[in-house]
N, CA, C and O of each residue as an XYZ file, in Angstrom:
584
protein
N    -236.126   -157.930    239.905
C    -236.334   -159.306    240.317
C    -235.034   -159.843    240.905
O    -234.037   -159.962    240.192
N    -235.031   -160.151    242.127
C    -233.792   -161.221    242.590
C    -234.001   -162.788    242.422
O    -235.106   -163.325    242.351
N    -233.010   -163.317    242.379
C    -232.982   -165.123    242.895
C    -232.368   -165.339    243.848
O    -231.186   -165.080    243.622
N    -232.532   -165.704    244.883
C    -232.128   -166.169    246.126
C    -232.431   -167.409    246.796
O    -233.446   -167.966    246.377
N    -231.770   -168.020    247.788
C    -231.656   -169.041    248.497
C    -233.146   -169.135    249.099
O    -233.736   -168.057    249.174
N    -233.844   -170.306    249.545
C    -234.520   -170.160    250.400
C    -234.836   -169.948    251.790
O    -233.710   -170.193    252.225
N    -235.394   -169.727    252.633
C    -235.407   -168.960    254.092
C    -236.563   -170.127    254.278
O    -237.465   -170.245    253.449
N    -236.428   -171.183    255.718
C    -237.362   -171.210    256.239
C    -238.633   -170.534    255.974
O    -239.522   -171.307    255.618
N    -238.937   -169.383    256.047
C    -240.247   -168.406    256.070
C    -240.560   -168.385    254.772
O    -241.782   -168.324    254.639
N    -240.036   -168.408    253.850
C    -240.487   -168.599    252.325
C    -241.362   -169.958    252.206
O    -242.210   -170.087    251.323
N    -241.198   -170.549    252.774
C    -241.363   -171.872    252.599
C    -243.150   -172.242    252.273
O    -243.510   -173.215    251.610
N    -244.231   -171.089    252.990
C    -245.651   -171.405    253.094
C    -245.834   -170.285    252.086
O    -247.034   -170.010    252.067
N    -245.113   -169.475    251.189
C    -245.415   -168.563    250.052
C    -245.196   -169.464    249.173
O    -246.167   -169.575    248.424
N    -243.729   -170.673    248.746
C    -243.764   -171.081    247.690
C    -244.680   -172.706    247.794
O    -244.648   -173.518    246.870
N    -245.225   -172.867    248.714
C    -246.237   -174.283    248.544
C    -247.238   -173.672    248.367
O    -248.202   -174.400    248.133
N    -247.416   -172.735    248.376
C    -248.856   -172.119    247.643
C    -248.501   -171.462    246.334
O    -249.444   -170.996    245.695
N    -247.344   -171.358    245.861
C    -247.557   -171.310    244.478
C    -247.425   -172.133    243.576
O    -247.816   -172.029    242.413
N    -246.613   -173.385    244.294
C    -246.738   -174.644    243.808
C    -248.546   -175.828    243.922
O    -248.791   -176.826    243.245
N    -249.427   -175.191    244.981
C    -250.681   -175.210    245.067
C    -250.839   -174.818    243.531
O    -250.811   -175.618    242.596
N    -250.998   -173.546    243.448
C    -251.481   -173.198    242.424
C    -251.243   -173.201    241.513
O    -252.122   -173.166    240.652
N    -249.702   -173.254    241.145
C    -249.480   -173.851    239.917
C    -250.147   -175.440    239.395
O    -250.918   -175.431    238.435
N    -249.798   -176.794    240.092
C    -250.380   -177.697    240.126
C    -251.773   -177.512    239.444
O    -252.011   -178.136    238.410
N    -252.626   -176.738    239.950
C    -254.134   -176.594    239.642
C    -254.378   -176.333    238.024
O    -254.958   -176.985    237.155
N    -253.607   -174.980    238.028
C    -253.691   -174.503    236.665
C    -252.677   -175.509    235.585
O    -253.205   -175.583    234.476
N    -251.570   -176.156    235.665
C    -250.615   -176.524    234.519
C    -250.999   -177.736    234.055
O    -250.965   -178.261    232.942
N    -251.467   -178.169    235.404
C    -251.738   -179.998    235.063
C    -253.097   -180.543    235.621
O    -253.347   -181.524    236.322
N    -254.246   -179.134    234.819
C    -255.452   -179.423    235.266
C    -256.101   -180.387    234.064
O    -257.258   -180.681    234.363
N    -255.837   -180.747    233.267
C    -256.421   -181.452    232.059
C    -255.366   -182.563    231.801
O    -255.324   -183.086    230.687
N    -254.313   -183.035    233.020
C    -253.190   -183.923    232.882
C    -253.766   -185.104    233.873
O    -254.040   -186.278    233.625
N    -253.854   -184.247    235.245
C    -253.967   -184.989    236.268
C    -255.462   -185.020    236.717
O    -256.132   -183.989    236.650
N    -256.060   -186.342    237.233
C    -257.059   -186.430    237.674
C    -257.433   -184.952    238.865
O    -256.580   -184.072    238.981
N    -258.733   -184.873    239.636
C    -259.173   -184.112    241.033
C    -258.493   -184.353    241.928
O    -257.783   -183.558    242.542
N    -258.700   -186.092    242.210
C    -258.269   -186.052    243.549
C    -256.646   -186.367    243.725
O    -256.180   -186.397    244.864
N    -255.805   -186.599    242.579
C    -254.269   -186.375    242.467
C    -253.959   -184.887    242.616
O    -252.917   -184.548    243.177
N    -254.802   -184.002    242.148
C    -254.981   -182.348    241.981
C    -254.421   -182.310    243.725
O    -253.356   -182.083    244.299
N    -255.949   -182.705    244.160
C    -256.118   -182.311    245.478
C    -255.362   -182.776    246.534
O    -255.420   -182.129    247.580
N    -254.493   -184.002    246.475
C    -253.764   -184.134    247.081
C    -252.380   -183.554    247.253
O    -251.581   -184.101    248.013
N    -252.001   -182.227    246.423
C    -251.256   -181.937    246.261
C    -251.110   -180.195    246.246
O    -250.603   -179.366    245.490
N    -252.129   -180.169    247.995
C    -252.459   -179.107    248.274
C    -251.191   -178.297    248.714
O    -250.012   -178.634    248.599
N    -251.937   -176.663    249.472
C    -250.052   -176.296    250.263
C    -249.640   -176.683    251.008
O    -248.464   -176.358    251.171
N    -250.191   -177.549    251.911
C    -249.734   -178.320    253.276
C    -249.033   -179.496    252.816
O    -248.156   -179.836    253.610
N    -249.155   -180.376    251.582
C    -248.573   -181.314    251.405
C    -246.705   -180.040    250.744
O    -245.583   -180.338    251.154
N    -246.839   -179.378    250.219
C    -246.177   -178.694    249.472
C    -244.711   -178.450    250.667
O    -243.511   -178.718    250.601
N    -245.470   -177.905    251.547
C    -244.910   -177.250    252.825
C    -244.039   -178.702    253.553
O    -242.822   -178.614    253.719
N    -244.575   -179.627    253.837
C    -243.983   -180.752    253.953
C    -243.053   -181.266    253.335
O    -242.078   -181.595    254.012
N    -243.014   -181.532    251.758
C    -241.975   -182.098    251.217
C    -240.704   -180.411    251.011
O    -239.519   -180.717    251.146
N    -240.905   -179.248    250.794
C    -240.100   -178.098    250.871
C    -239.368   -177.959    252.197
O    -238.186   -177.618    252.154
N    -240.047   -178.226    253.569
C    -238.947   -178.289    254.511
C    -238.233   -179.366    254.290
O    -237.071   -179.236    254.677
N    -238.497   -180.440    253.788
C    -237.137   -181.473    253.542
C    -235.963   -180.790    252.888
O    -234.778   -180.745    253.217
N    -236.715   -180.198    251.722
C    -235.825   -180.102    250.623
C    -235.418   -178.525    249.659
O    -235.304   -178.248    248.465
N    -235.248   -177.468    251.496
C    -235.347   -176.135    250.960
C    -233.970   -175.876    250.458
O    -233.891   -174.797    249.871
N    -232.860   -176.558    250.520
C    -231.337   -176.143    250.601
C    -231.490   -176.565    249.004
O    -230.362   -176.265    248.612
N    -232.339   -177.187    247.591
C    -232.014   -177.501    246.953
C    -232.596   -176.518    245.927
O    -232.381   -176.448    244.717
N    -233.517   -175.654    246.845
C    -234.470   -174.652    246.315
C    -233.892   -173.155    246.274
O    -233.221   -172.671    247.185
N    -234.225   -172.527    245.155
C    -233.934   -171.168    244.524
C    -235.535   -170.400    244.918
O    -236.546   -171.056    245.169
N    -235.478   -169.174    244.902
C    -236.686   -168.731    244.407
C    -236.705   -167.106    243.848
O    -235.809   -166.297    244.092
N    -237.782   -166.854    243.142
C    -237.569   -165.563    242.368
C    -238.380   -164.412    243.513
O    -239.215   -164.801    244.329
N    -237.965   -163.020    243.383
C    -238.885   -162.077    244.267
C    -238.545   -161.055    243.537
O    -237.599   -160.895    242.766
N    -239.575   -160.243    243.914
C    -240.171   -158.944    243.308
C    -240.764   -157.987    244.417
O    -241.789   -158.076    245.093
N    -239.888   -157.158    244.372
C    -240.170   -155.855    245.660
C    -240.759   -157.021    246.959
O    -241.870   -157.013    247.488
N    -239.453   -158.092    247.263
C    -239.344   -158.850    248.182
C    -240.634   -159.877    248.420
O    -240.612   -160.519    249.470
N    -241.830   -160.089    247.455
C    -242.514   -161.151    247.372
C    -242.226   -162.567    246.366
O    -242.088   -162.515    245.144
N    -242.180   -163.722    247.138
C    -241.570   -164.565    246.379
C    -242.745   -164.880    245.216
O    -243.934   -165.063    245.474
N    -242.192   -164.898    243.994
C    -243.189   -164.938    242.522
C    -242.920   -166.463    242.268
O    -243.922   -167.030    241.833
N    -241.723   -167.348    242.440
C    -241.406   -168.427    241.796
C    -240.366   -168.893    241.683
O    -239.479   -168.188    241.202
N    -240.037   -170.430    242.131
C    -239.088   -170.882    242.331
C    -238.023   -171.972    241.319
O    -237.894   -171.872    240.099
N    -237.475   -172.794    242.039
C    -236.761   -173.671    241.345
C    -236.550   -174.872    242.239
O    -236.107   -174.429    243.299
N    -236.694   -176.548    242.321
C    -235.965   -177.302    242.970
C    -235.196   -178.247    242.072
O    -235.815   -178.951    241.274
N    -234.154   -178.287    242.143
C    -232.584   -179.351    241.720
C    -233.012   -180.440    242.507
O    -233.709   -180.451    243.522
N    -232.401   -181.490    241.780
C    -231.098   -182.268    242.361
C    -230.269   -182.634    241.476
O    -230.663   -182.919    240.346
N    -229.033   -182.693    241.805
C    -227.529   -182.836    241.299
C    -227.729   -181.720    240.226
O    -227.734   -180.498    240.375
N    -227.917   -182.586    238.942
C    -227.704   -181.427    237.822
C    -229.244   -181.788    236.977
O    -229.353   -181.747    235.752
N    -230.126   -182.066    237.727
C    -231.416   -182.072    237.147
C    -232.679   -181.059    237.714
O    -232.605   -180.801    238.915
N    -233.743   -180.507    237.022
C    -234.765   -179.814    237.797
C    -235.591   -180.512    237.930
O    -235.949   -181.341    237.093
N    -236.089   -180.326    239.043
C    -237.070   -181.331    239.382
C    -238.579   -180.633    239.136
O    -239.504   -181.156    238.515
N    -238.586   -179.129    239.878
C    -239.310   -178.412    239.783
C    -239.184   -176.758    239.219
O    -238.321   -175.988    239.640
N    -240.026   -176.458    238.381
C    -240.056   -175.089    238.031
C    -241.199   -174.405    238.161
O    -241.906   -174.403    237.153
N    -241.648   -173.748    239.217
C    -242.958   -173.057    238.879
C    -243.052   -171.592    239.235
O    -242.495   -171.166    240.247
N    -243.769   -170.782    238.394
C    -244.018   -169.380    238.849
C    -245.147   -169.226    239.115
O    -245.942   -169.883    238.444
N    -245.675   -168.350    240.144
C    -247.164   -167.502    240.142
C    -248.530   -168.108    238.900
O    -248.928   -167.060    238.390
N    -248.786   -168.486    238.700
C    -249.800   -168.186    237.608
C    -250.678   -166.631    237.873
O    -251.898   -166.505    237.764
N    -250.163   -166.054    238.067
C    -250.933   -164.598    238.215
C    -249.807   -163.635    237.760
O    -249.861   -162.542    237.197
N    -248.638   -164.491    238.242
C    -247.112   -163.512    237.746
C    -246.490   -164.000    235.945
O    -245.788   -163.359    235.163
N    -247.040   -165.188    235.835
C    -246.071   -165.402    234.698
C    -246.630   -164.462    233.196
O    -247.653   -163.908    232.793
N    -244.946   -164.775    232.651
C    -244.792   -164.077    231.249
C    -244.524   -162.582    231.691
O    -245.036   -161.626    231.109
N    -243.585   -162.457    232.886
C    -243.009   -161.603    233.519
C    -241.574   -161.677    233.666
O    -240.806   -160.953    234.300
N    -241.327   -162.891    232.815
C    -239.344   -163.039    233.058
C    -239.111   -163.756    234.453
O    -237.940   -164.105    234.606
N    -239.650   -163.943    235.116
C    -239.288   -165.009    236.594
C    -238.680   -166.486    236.253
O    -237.686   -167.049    236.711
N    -239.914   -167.029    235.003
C    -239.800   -168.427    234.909
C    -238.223   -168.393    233.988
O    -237.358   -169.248    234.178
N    -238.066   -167.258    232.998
C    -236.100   -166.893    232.507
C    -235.167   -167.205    233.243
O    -234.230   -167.991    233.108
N    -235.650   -166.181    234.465
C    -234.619   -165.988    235.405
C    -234.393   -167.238    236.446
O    -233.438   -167.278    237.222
N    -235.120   -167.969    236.379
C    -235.077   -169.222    237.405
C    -234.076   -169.699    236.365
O    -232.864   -169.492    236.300
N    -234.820   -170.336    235.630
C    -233.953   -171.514    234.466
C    -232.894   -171.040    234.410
O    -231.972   -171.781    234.753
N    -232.585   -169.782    234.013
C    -230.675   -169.047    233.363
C    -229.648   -168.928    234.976
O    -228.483   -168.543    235.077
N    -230.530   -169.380    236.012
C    -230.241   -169.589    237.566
C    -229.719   -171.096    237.267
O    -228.582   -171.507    237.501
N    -230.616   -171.712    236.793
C    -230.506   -173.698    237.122
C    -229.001   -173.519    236.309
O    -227.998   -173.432    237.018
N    -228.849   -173.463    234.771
C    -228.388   -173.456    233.429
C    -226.678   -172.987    234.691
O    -225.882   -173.884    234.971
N    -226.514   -171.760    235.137
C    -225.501   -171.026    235.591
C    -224.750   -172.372    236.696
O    -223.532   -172.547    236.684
N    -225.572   -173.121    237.484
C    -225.452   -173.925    238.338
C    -225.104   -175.480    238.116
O    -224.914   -176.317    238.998
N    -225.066   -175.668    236.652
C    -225.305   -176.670    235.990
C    -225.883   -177.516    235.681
O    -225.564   -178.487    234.996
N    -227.388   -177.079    236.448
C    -228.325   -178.106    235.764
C    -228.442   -178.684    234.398
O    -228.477   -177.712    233.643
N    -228.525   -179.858    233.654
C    -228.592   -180.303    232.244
C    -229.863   -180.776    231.626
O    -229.977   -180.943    230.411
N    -230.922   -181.013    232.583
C    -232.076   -182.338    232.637
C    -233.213   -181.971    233.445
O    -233.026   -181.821    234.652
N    -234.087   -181.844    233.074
C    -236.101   -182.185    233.199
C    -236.478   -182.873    232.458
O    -235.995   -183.410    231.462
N    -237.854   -182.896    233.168
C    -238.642   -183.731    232.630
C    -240.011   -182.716    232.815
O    -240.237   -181.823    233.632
N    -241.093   -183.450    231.295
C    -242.345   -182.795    231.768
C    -242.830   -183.550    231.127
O    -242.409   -184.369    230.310
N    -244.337   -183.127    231.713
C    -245.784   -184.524    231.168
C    -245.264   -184.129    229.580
O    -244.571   -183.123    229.430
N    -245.646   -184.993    228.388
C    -245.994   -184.692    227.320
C    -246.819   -183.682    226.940
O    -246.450   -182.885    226.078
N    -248.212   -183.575    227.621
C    -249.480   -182.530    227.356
C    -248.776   -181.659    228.009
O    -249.265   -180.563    227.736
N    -247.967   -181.541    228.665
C    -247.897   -179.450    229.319
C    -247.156   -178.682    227.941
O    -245.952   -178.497    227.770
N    -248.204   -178.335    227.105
C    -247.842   -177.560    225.864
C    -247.307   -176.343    226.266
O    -246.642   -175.782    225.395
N    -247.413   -175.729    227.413
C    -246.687   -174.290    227.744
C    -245.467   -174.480    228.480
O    -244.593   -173.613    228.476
N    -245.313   -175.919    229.318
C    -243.732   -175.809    229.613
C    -242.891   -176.177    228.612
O    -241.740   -175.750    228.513
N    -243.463   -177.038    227.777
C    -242.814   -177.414    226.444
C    -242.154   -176.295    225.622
O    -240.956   -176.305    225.338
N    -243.180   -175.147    225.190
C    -243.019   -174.065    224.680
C    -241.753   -173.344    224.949
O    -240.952   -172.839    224.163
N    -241.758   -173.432    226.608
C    -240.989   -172.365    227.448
C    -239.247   -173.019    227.380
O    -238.166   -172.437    227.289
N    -239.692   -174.755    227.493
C    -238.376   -175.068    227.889
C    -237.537   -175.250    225.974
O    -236.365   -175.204    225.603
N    -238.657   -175.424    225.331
C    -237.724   -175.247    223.592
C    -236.928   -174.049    223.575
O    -235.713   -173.875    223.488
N    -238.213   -173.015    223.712
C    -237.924   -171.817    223.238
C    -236.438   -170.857    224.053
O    -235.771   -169.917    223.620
N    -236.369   -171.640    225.385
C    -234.956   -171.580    226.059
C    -233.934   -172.329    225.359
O    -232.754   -172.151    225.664
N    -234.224   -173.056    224.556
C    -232.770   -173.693    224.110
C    -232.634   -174.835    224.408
O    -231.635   -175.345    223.902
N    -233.574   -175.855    225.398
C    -233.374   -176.978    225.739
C    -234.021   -178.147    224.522
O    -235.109   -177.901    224.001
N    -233.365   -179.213    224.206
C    -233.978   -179.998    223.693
C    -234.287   -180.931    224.035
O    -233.664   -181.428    224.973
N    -235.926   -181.971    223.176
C    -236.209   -183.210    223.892
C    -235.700   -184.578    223.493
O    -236.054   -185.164    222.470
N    -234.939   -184.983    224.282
C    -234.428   -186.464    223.828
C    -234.745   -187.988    224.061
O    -234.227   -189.005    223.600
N    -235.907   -187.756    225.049
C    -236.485   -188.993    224.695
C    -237.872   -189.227    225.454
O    -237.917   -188.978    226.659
N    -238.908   -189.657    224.845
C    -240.246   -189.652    225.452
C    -240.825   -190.970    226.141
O    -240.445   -191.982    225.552
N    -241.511   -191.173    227.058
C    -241.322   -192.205    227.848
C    -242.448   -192.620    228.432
O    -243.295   -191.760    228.193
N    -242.912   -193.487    229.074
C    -244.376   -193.473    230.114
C    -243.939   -193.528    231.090
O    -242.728   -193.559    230.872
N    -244.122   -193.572    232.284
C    -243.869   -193.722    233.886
C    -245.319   -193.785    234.698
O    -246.430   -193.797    234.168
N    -245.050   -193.818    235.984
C    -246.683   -194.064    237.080
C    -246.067   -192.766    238.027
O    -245.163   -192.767    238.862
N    -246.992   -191.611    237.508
C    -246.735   -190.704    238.710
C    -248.522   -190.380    239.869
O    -249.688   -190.181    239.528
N    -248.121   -190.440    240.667
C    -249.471   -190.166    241.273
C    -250.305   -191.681    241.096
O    -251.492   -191.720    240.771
N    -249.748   -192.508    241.278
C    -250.797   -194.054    241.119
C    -250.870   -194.014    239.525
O    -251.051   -195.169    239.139
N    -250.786   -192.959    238.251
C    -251.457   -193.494    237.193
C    -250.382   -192.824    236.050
O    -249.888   -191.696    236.041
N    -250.174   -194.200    234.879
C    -249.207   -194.574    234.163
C    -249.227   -192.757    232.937
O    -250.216   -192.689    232.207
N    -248.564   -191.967    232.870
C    -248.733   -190.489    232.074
C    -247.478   -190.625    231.067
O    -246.436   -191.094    231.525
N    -247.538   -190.223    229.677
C    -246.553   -189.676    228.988
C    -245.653   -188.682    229.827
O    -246.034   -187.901    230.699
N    -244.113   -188.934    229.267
C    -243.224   -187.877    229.896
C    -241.813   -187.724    228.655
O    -241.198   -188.486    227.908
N    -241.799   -186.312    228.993
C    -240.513   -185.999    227.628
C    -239.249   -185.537    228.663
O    -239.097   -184.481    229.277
N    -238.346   -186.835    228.602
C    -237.005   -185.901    228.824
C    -236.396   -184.768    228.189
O    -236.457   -184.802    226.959
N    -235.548   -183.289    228.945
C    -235.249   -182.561    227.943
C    -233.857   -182.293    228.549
O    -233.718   -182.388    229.768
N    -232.784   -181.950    227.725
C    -231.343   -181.951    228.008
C    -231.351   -180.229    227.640
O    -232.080   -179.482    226.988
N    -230.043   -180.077    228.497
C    -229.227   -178.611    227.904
C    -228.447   -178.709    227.215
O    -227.452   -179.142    227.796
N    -228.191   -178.454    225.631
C    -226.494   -178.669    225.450
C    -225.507   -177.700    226.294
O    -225.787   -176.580    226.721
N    -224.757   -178.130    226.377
C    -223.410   -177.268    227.219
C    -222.742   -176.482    226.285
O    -221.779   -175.797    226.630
């Protein structure tokens, strides 16, 4: 598995795994049509803004799953749902962690990023509501200690 920078051309592999992640992580979080608006074409749109902030994982040169920052926070983490529990979603994070990321956030209900981001070592320090997508959702900040 490598981590590498993103390439222009990566760019319509990882909005479709961010497609599909979306579907599967935060299908019992987020309404259909918040689902659906948050197809690969919308994906592909906000990633050319913001590919210089993006990592991504590959495997015999297919991208499995990425990472997007800003400053020292993740904004995004997603792998394959066909690839994970393969070490990608490790190798991203121990990527962010190396770079200095300190800070995510995730819905309250995503019991498997929760899982993933404890069981890495991160802890949660404070739980919150916010309006994502038009509608008001639980959210758990989580820190790195240094």
């Amino acid at each position: 598995m490598r981590i590498r920078r993103v390439a222009p051309d990566d760019i319509p592999a990882l909005a479709r795994i961010a497609a599909a992640s979306y579907r599967v992580a935060f299908a019992a979080i987020l309404d259909r049509r918040a689902l659906a608006a948050r197809d690969a074409g919308f994906f592909v749109r906000r990633f050319r803004r913001m590919r210089r902030r993006m990592r991504l994982a590959s495997v015999a040169g297919h991208p499995v799953g990425f990472s997007l920052t800003t400053r020292r926070h993740l904004d995004m983490l997603f792998v394959d749902p066909a690839r994970q529990g393969r070490g990608a979603g490790r190798r991203l994070l121990a990527e962010c962690e190396r770079r200095g990321i300190r800070s995510l956030e995730c819905f309250r209900d995503n019991g498997a990023a929760r899982r993933f981001y404890e069981k890495s070592g991160w802890r949660q320090m404070r739980a919150y509501d916010r309006v994502f997508i038009g509608r008001r959702h639980a959210f758990l900040r989580y820190e790195r200690p240094a």
